[in-house]
BASEMAR-153520 format. One record per residue (C-alpha): residue in one letter; chain; x, y, z. Coordinates in steps of 0.2 Angstrom, whole numbers. Layout:
# BASEMAR-153520
{type = A | mol = A | x = X | y = Y | z = Z}
...
This chain:
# BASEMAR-153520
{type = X | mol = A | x = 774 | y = 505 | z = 392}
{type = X | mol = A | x = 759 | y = 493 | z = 390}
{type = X | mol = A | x = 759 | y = 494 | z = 371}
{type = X | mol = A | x = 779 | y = 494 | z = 372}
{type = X | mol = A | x = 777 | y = 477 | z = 381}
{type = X | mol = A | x = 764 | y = 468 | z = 371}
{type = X | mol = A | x = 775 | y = 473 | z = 358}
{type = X | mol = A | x = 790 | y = 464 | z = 365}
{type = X | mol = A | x = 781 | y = 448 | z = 363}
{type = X | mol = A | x = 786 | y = 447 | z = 346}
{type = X | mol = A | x = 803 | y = 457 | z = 344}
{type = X | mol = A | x = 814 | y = 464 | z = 353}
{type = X | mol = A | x = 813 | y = 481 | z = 357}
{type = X | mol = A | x = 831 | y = 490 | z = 356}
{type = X | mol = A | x = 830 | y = 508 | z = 368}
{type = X | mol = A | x = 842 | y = 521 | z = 364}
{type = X | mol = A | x = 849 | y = 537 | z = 368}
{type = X | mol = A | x = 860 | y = 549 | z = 358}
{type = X | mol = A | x = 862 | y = 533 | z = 344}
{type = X | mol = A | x = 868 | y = 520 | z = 355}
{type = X | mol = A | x = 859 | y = 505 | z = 363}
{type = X | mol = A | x = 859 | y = 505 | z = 380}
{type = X | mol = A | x = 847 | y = 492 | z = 385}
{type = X | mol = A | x = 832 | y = 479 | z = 377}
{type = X | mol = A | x = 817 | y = 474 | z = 381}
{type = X | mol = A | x = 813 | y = 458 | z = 376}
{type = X | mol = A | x = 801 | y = 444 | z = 381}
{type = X | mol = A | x = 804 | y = 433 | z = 395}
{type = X | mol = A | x = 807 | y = 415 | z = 394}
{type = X | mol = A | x = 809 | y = 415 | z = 376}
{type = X | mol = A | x = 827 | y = 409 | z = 375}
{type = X | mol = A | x = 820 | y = 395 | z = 388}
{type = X | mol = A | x = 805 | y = 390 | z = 376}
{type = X | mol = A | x = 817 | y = 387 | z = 358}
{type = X | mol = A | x = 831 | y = 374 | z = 365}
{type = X | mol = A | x = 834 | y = 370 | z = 346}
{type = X | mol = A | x = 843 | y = 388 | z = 336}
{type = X | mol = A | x = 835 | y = 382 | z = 319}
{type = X | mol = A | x = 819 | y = 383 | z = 328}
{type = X | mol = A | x = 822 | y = 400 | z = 332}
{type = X | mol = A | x = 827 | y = 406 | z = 317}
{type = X | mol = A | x = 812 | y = 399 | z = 311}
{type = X | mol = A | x = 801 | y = 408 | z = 324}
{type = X | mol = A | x = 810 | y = 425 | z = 320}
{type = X | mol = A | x = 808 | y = 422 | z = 302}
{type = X | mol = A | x = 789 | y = 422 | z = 303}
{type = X | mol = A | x = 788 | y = 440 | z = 306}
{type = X | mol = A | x = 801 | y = 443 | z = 293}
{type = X | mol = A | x = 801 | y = 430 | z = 280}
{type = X | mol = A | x = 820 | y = 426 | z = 285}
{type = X | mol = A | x = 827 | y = 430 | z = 301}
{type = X | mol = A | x = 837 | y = 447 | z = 302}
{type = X | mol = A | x = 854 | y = 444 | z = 304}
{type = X | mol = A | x = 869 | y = 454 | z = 311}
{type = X | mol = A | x = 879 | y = 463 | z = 298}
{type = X | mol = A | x = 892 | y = 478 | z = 296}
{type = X | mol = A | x = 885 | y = 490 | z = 283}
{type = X | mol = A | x = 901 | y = 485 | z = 271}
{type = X | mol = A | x = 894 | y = 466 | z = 271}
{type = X | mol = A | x = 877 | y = 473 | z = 266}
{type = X | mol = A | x = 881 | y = 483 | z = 253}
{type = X | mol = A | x = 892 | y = 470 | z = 247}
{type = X | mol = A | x = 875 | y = 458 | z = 248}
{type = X | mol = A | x = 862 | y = 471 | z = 239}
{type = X | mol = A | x = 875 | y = 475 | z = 223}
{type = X | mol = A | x = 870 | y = 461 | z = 214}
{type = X | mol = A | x = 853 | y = 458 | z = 219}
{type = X | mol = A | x = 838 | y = 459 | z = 214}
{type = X | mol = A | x = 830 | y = 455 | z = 232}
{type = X | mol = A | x = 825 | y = 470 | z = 242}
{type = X | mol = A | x = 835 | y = 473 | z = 258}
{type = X | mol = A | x = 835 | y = 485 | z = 274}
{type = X | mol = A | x = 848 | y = 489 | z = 284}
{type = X | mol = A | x = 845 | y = 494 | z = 302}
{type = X | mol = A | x = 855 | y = 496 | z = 317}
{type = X | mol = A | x = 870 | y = 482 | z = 312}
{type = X | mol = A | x = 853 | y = 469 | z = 304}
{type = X | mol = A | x = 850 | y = 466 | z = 289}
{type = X | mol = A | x = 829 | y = 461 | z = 283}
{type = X | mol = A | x = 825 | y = 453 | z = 269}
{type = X | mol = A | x = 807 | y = 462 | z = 263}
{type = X | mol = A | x = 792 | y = 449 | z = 257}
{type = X | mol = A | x = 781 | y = 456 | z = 241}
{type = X | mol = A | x = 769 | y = 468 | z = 245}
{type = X | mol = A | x = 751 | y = 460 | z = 244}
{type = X | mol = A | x = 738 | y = 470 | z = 232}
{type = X | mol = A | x = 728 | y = 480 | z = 246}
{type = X | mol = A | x = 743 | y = 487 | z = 252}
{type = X | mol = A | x = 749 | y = 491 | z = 233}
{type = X | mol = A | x = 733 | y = 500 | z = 231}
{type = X | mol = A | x = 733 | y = 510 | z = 244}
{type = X | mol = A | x = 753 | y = 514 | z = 240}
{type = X | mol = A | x = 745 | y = 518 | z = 223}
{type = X | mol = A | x = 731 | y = 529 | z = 228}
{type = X | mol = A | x = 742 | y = 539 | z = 241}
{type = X | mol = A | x = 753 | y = 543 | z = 228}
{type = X | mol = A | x = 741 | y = 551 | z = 217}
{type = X | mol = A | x = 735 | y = 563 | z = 229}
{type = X | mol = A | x = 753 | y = 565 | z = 234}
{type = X | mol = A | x = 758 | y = 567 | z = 215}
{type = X | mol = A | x = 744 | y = 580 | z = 211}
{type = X | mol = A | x = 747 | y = 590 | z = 230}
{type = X | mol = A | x = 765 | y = 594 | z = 226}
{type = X | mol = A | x = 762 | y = 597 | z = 203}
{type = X | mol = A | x = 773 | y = 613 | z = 201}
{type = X | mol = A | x = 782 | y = 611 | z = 216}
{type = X | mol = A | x = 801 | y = 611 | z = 220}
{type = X | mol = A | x = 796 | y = 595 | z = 234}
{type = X | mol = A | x = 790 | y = 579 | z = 224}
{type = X | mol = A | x = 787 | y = 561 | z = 232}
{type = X | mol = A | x = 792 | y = 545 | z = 227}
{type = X | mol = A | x = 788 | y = 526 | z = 231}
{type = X | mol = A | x = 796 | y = 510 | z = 234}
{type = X | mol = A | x = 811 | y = 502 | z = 229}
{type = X | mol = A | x = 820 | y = 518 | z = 234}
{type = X | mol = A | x = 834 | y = 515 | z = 246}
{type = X | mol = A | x = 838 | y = 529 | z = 257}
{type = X | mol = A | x = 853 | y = 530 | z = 267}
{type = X | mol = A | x = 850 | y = 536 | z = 285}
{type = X | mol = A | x = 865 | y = 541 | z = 298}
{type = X | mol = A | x = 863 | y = 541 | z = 318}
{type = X | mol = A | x = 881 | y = 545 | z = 316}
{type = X | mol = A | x = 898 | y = 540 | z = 306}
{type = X | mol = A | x = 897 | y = 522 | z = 313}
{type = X | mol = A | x = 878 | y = 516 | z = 312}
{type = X | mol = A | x = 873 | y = 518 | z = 294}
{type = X | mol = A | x = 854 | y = 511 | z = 288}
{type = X | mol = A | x = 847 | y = 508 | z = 274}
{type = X | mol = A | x = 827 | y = 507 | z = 270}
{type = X | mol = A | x = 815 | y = 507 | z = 257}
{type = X | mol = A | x = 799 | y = 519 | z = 264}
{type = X | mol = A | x = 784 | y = 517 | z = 254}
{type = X | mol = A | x = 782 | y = 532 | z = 250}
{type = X | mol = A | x = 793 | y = 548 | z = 252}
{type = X | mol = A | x = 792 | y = 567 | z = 249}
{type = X | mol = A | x = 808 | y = 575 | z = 244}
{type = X | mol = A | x = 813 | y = 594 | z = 243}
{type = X | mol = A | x = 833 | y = 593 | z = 238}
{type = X | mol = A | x = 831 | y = 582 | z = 224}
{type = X | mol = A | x = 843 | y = 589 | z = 212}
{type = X | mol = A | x = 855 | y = 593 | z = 226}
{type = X | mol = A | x = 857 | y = 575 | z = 233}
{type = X | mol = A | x = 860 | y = 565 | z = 218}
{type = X | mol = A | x = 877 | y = 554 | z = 219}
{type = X | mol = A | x = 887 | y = 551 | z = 204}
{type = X | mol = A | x = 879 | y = 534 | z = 202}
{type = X | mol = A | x = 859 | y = 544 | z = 200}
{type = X | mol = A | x = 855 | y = 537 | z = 219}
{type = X | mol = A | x = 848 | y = 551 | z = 231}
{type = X | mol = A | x = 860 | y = 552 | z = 246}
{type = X | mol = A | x = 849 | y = 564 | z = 254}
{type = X | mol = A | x = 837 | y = 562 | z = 268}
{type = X | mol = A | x = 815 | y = 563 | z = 268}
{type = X | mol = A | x = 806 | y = 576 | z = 275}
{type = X | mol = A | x = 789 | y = 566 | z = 274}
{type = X | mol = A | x = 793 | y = 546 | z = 273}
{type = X | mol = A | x = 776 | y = 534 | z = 275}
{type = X | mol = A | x = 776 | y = 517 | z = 279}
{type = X | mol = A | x = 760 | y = 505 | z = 276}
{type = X | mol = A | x = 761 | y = 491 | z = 287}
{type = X | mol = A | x = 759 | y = 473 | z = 284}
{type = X | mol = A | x = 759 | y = 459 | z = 295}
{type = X | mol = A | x = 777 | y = 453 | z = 292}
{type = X | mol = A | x = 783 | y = 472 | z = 296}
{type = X | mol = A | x = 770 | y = 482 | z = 307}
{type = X | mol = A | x = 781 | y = 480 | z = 321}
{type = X | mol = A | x = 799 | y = 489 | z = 313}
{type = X | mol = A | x = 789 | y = 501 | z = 306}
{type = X | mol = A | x = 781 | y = 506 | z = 321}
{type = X | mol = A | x = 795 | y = 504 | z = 335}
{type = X | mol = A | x = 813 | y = 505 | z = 325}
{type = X | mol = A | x = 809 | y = 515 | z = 311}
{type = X | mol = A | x = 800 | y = 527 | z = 320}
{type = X | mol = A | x = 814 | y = 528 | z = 332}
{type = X | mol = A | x = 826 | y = 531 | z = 317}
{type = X | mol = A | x = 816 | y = 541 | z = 307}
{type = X | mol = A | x = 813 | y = 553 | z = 322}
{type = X | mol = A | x = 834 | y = 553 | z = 327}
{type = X | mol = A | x = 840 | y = 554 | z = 308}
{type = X | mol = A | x = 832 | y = 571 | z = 301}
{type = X | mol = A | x = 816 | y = 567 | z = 296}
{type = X | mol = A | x = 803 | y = 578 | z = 299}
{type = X | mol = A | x = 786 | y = 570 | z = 299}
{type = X | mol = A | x = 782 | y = 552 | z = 298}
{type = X | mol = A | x = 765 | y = 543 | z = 292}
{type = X | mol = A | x = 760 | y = 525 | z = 297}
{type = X | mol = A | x = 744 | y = 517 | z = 287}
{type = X | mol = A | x = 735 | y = 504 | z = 296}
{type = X | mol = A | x = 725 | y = 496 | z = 286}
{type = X | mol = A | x = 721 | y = 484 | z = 299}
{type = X | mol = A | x = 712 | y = 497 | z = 308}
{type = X | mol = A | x = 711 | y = 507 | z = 294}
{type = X | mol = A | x = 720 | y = 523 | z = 305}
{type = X | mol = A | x = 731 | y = 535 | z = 299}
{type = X | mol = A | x = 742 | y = 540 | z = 313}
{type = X | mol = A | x = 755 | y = 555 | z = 310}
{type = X | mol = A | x = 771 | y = 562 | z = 317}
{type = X | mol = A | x = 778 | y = 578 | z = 316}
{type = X | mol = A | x = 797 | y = 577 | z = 323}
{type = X | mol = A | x = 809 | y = 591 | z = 330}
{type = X | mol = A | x = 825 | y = 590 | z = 336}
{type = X | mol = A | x = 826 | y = 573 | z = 337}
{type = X | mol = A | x = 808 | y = 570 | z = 348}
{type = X | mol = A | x = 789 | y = 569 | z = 343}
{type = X | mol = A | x = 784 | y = 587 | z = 346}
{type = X | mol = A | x = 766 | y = 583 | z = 339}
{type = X | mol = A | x = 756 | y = 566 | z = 336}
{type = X | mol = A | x = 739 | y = 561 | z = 330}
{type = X | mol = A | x = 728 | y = 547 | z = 324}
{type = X | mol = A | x = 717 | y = 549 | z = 313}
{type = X | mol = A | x = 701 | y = 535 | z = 311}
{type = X | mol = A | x = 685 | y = 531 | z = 302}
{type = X | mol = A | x = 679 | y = 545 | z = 290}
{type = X | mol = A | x = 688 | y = 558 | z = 295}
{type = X | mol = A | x = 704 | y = 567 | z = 284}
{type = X | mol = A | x = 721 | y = 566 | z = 288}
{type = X | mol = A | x = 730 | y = 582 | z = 286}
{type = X | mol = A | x = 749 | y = 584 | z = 286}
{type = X | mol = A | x = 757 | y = 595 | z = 300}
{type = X | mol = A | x = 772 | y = 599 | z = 289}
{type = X | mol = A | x = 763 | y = 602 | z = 273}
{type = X | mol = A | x = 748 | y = 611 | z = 276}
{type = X | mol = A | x = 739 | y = 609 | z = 259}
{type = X | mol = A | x = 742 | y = 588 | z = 259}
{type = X | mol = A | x = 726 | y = 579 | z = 266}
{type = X | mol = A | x = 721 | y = 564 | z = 262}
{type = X | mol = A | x = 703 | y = 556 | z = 265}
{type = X | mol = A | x = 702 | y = 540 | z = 276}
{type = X | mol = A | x = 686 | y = 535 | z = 266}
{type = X | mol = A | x = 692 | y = 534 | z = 250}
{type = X | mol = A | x = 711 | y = 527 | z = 254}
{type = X | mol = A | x = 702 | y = 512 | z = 262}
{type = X | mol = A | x = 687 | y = 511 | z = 253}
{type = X | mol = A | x = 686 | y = 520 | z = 238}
C-alpha cells in the first residue's frame, strides 16, 4: 500500500476487478492545487510528454492510421510515447541479443519495439501497446490479413524511463497479468534491477527482483538468463 501510495502522487491509480474499474486512488488536494485546466494538462503532460486523453478504441485507431507517431491505448486513454533515449536503446539492444541467440532454432522468437499488440480484458475494453521487447510462440498462426500479429505475448519486457516508469509498473502490469500473458519483466535502470513476474490465472503466482551482479533467470523459459552485469555495464 505504501508504494501504491507514493505512486498516486503522480498518477492516478485505477483498481479493478474482473476488468472493470471499481474505484481510484488518486492524490489529495490535487484538483484544489491546478484552478487553471491548461495547467493541468500541463502537469499531466510531464509524465507523459502530452497528457493522456479519453478515447474509444474506434477514435484511436482512426488516430494511429496515418501516423507516424507512436501511440498506446489503455483502458479508454490514449499516450503519446516520447523517443527512447540511448541507455535505454542499448539495453533494448543487448537484451535482444541474448534473447535472439536463447531461442535460435526455436518455434518462440522475440521481437522489439514499434510492435503493437492488441490486448482484451474483454469485448469492450481493447488496448493497444508497444512492449519493448516480446517473445512470441504463435507467430505464424496470429498473423492478420494485413501481416500484423493479433495474437498475445507470453514474455513482454518493458524498460522504464522517466516519462513511463509509472504505467509500466502499475497499469501495464495490471493488464498484462488480466490479458494472458504469462511472465512480465521490468528493467530499471535507475536501480539497475531486474524484477520478474510469472502470471497464472490472472494473479502473480511468483515474483522476484533481481540486483547488483547477480543473473536474472526466466521462470517460464528456463534456459533464458540474462546477467545484470553486463546489461548495465557491459
Amino acid at each position: 500500500m505504501g508504494k501504491y501510495l507514493r505512486l498516486s502522487a503522480r498518477e492516478d491509480i485505477i483498481i479493478t476487478s474482473n476488468g472493470k474499474n471499481v474505484a481510484k486512488l488518486s492524490a489529495y488536494g490535487e484538483i484544489e492545487k491546478v484552478t487553471d485546466r491548461n495547467e493541468l494538462i500541463k502537469e499531466r503532460a510531464e509524465n507523459y510528454d502530452v497528457a493522456p486523453r479519453k478515447a474509444s478504441y474506434e477514435e484511436f485507431l482512426k488516430l494511429t492510421e496515418n501516423s507516424d507517431e507512436r501511440y498506446e491505448f489503455i483502458d479508454g486513454e490514449i499516450y503519446l510515447l516520447a523517443s527512447p533515449k540511448i541507455f535505454h536503446q542499448k539495453i533494448l539492444g543487448d537484451l535482444y541479443y541474448i534473447f535472439r541467440n536463447s531461442f535460435q532454432g526455436k518455434k518462440c522468437r522475440p521481437m522489439f519495439a514499434p510492435c503493437d499488440i492488441t490486448l482484451k480484458r474483454n469485448d469492450e475494453n481493447i488496448n493497444v501497446v508497444q512492449p519493448d521487447l516480446m517473445v512470441i510462440c504463435d507467430l505464424e498462426e496470429k498473423l492478420d490479413e494485413k501481416d500484423y500479429y493479433m495474437g498475445v505475448p507470453t514474455l513482454v519486457i518493458e524498460i522504464l524511463s522517466e516519462s513511463t516508469r509509472n504505467k509500466d509498473m502499475i497499469k501495464k502490469l495490471d493488464l498484462y497479468m488480466t490479458t494472458g500473458i504469462k511472465e512480465y519483466w521490468i528493467i530499471n535502470p535507475f536501480n539497475r534491477e531486474v524484477s520478474i513476474y510469472l502470471f497464472e490465472e490472472n494473479n502473480i503466482s511468483k515474483n522476484v527482483t533481481y540486483k547488483h551482479h547477480e543473473t536474472a533467470v526466466s521462470y517460464h523459459f528456463v534456459d533464458l538468463e540474462v546477467s545484470l552485469e553486463m546489461l548495465f555495464e557491459g
